[in-house]
N, C-alpha and C positions, 0 to 999 in steps of 0.2 A: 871560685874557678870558673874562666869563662867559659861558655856554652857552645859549641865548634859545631858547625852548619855539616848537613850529608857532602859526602865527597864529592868533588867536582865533576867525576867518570865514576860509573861502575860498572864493570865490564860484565855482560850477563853470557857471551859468545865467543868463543875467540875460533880463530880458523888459523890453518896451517899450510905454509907453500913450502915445498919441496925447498928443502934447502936456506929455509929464512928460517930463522928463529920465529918465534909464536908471540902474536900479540892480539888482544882484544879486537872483537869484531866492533869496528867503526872508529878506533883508535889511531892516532898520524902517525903513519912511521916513525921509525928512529932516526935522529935527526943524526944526519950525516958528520963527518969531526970535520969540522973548520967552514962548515957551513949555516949560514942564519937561516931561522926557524924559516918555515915557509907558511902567510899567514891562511889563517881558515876561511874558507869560501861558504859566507852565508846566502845560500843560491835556493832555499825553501821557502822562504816569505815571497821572494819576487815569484815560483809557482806558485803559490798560493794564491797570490796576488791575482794575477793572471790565471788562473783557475778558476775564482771567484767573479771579474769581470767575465768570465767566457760565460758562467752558469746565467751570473744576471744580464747580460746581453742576452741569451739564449730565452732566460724566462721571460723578458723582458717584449723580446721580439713575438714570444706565444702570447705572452698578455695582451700585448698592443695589435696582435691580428686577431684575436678573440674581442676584443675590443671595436676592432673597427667592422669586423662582420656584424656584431648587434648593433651599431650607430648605424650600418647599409638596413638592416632589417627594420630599425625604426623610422629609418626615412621612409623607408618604402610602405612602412604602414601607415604613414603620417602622408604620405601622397597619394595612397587610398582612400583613406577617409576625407581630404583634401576634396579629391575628386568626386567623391560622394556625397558630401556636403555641397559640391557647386550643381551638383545634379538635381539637388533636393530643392536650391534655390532656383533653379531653372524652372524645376516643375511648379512649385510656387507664383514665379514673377506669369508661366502661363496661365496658372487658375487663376489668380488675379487680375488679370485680363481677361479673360474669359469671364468671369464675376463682376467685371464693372463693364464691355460690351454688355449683355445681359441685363442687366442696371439700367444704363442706358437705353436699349431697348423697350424696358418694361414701361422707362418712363416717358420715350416716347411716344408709347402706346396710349398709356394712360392720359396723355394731354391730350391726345388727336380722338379718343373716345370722347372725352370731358367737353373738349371745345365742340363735337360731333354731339354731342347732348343738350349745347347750350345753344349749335344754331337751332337743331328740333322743336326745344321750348320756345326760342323765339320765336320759329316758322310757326309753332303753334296759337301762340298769344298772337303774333300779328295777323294771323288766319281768324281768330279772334275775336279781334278787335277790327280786320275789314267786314266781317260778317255782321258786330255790332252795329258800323260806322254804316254798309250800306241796310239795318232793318231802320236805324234812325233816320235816316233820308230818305227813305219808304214811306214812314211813319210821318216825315215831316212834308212829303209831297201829299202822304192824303191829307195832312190837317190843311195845306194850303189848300188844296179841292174843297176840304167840306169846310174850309172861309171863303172861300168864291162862291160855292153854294148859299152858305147862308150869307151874304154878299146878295146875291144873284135872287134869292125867295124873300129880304129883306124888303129889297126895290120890288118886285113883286107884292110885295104886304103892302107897299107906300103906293106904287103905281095900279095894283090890281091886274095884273096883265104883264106880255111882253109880247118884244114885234113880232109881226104875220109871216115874216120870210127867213127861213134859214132853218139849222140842223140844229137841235139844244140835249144835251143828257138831263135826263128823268132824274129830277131829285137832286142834282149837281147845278142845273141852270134854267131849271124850271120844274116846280113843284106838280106834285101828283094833283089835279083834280078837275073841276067842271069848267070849261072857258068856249067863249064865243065870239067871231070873229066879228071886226066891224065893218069889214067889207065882205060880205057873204057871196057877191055876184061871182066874182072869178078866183074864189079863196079853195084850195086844195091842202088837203095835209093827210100825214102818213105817220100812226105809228108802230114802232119800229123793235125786233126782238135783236138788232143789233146794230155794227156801224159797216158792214162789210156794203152796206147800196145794194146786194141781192135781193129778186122778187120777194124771193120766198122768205125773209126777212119781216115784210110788211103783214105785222098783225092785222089791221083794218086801216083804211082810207075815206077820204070824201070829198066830194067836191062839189058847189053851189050854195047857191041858197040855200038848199033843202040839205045839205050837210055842215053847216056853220056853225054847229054847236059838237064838241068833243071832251067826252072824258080822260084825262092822261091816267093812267095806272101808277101805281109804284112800282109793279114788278117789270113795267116796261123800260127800255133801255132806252131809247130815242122818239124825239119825237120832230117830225118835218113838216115844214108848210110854207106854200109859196102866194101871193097876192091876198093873203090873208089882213094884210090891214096889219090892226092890231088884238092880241086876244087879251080879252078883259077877263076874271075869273067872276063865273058866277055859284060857284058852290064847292 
């Protein structure tokens, strides 16, 4: 026996109008005699339909402004920190210049010290070396004097003497010692504690005959004489 499915209606309500006979609540009337059925209006799916577009449109519009308020909040935090980071490099690219002026400066400090150190040494050294340069030409003017000296006492040792007239330095162009003029009549000489020609310069003098013999000293500085001929050395 086959198996027959729940009935098509079951009427759980029925309700009653003044005067109609009683039928099931949600049941179609009774169909009228010699008229066609009138078909059923399936009008619950299309609400539904549209029920459900209205909810998801609705949630849809909450989500999507929930949505775009926290993309507005991360922009705006995202062009904070934007702004912050361009600040951070700002103050950066300033220290950085700041740190290499500086740099700069230190090193041109330290060159114009350096080069200031290196004309010093050299102003020193050449201070130096003219100090050297004139004790050598010091040194080399007296060795020429005492070779004109022995020069000057050499001819002296050969000639024995030198001539009656004129100024000669002691020991430079005429040795210290005993000489005698050989023309004693009008022979004058003078020696001498310097070259200034002052009286008072004049250690001792002579003149004639009776003074034609003279000692020169070493510790005298000059010795003068005039019409003296020539002096021979006798001791």
């Amino acid at each position: 026996m086959a198996e027959q499915g729940p009935p098509a209606w079951t009427p759980t309500v029925v309700w009653e109008v003044p005067g109609a006979p009683a039928r099931p609540l949600g049941a179609p009337p009774p169909a009228q005699a010699g008229a066609a059925p009138a078909p059923r209006r399936r009008w619950w799916p299309v609400a539904a339909l549209v029920a459900g577009v209205l909810t998801v449109g609705l949630g849809g519009g909450v989500a999507i402004g929930v949505l775009a308020a926290d993309d507005q909040a991360r922009v705006d935090a995202l062009d904070a920190e934007v702004e912050g980071l361009q600040g951070e490099v700002t103050d950066l690219e300033r220290e950085v210049a700041d740190v290499r002026a500086r740099a700069e400066e230190d090193v041109a400090t330290a060159r114009a010290d350096a080069q200031a150190a290196v004309e010093a040494e050299n102003g020193a050294r050449q201070a130096a070396l003219d100090a050297r340069a004139a004790e050598l030409d010091s040194r080399e003017g007296e060795l020429a004097a005492r070779e004109d000296a022995v020069a000057v006492l050499e001819k002296q040792a050969e000639d024995g003497g030198f001539p009656g007239s004129g100024v000669r330095l002691v020991g430079a162009e005429v040795a210290p010692g005993t000489y005698r003029a050989s023309s004693p009549e009008d022979c004058y000489w003078e020696r001498r504690s310097g070259l200034s020609g002052d009286f008072d310069e004049i250690i001792t003098n002579g003149i004639g005959a009776g003074d034609a013999t003279v000692t020169i000293r070493a510790s005298d500085v000059a010795f003068a004489s005039e019409r003296c001929g020539t002096w021979q050395r006798i001791g």
